[in-house]
N, C-alpha and C positions, 0 to 999 in steps of 0.2 A: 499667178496660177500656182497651184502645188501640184509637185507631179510625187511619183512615186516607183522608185528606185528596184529592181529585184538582180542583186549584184552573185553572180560566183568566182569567188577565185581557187584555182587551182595547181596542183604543183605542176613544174615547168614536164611535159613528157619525156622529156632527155635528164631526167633527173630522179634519182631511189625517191619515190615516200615508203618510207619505216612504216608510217601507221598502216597504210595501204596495205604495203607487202604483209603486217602481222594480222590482218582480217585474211586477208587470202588465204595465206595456209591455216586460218582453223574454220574458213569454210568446210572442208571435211570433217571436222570436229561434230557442227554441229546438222548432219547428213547433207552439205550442199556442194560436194566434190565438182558440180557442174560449172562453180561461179570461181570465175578469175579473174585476173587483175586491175583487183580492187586501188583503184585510187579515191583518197578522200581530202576534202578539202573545207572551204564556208560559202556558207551561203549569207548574205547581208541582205538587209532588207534597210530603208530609209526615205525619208520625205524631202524633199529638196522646193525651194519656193525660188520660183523663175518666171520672166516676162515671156517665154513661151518655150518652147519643147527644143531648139536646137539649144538654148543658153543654159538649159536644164542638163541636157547631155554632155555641155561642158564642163558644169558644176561638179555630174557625176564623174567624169573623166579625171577633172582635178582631185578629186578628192581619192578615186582607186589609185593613182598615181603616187600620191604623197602621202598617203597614208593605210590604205588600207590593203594592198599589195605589194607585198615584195616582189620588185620587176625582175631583181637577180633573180629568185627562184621559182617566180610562179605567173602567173598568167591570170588575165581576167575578163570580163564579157558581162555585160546587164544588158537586161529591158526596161524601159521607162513607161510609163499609164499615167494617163491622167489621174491624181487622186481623187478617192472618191467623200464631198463633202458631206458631214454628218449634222 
């Protein structure tokens, strides 16, 4: 089966993001005084082929782990869907 992956990683909340922090303060800039702390981060998207959904979940897991988040500094979390065949 293929499934399909909808991955975010983001930085650790006990930890500065610079990018975050420099959208926050020109939220005023461009009239949005209201929005604050902006954190930003990736979103991944991918297809993973598995004999079924919990071995899929492991695949994703190994793969956020070893590569695609930094666990020092950040954090991560998907959803897995069945893909959909074309």
């Amino acid at each position: 089966m293929k499934f399909r992956a909808e991955i975010d990683v983001m930085p650790l909340k006990a930890l500065l993001d610079p990018q975050g922090k420099a959208v926050t303060a020109s939220m005023g800039n461009v009239g949005l005084p209201e929005i604050s702390n902006v954190r930003i981060g990736k979103h991944i998207t991918l297809e993973v082929e598995a004999d079924n959904e919990a071995a899929a979940e492991e695949k994703v897991n190994t793969a956020c782990k070893k590569l695609l988040a930094n666990q020092i500094m950040e954090s991560f979390e998907f959803t897995l869907h069945a893909a959909e065949t074309a």
